[in-house]
N, C-alpha and C positions, 0 to 999 in steps of 0.2 A: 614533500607536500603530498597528502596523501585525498584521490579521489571519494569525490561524496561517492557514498553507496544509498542506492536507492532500493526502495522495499516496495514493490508488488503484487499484488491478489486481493481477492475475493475478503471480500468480510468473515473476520470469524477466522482468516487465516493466520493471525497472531502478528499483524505486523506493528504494534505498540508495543507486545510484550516481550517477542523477538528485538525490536528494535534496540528497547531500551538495554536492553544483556548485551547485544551486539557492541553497542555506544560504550558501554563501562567495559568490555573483554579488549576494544580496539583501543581507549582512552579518548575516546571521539563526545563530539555532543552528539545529542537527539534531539532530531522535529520531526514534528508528525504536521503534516499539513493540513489536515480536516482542526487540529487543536489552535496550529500560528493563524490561519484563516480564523476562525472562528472572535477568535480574540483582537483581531487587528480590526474587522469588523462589527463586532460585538453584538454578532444575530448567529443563532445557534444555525447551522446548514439546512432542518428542515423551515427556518423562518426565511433564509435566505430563500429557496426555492419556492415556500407559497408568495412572497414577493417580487421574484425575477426572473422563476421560471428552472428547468435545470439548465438551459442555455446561458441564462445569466449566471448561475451558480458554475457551471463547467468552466468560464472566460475568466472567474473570479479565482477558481484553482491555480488553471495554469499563473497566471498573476502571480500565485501563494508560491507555485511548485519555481519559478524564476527565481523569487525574494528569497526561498530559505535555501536553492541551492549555495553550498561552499564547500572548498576542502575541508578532510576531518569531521566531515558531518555524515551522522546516518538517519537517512529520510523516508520515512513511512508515509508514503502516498494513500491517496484515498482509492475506494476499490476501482474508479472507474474514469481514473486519471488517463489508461490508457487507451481512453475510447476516440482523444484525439490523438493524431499522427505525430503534431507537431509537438507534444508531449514526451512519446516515444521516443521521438526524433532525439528531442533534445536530453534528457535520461543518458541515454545509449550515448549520447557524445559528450555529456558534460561529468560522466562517472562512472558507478558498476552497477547492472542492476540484478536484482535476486528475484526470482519469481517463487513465493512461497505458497506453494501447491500442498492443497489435499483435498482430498474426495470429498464430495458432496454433502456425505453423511458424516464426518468430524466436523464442516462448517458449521453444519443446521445445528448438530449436536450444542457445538461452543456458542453459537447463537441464542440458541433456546435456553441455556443455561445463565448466560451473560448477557440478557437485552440490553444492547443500547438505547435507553427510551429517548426518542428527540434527538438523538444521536443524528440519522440517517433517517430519510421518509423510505418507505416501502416503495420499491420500484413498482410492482406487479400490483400491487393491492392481497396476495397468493397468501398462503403459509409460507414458512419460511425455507420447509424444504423443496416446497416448488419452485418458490421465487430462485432461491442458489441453484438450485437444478438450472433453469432458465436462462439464468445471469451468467451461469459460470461457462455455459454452453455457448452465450453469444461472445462472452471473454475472455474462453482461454487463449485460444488463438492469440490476439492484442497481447497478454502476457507474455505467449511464448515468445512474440517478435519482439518485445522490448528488451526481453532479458539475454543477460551473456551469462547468465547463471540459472537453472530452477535447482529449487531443494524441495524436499518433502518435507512439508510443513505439518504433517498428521503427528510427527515425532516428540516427541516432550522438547520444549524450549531449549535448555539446554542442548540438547543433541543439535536442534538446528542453528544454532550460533557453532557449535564445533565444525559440521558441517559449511557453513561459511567461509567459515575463517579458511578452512580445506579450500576452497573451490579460491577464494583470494588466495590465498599460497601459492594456487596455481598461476593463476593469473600475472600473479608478479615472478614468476621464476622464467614464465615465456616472451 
């Protein structure tokens, strides 16, 4: 039986796109939580939050992040799933997590390139390279404690699923 792996960072760090190659190289499924959320409630996340708030939208994740944990799955979390503990907490004990890290300036770049419109409301109200500037400065931290793994996520997709796959290699040899 093989542990979910869990996928976190920063928006714009590829964890859909990473995900989903991870899923198909492992033989695994993929959820992405911001998409099983979205769909089991059927209000896009920024309709969720002009309705409930980000408190109600945060209490609706964890919810999301419980339901789509299982073995054989690789789970792309939302960026700021681990702003609670008990999140972490539970991540770290119920699988492997990846913190897929890069610099500020790949974010904004993948961001500005790739809007997600309605996706995500704007934390800051900023541009986008302040907002990540900001966000990532209040978040790394929270990623780095959740993860038993960071990769450099600046790297072409490919490379950071081989990279993975390395650091689980390791993982199950010890």
């Amino acid at each position: 039986m093989t542990l979910p792996i869990f996928l976190v960072g920063a928006r714009g760090c590829g964890k859909t796109t990473v995900g989903l190659a991870l899923a198909l190289a492992q033989g695994c499924e993929f959820i992405d939580t911001d998409h099983w959320l979205q769909e089991e409630v059927k209000q896009s996340i920024a309709t969720i939050v002009d309705n409930e708030g980000w408190d109600g939208f945060r209490a609706k994740e964890t919810a999301a992040l419980e339901a789509v944990t299982a073995p054989a799955r690789v789970i792309a979390t939302g960026g700021g799933i681990v702003l609670s503990e008990y999140n972490r907490r539970f991540m770290r004990e119920k699988g492997v997590v990846i913190y897929l890290c890069a610099p500020v300036s790949v974010l904004a770049d993948r961001l500005e390139a790739f809007p997600e419109e309605g996706q995500r409301p704007t934390l800051t109200g900023k541009p986008i390279s302040e907002e990540v500037s900001e966000v990532l400065a209040l978040r790394d931290a929270l990623y780095r404690e959740a993860a038993h793994y960071v990769v450099d996520a600046a790297l072409p997709p490919e490379q950071v699923v081989t990279d993975i796959e390395a650091a689980l290699q390791l993982a199950r040899a010890s």
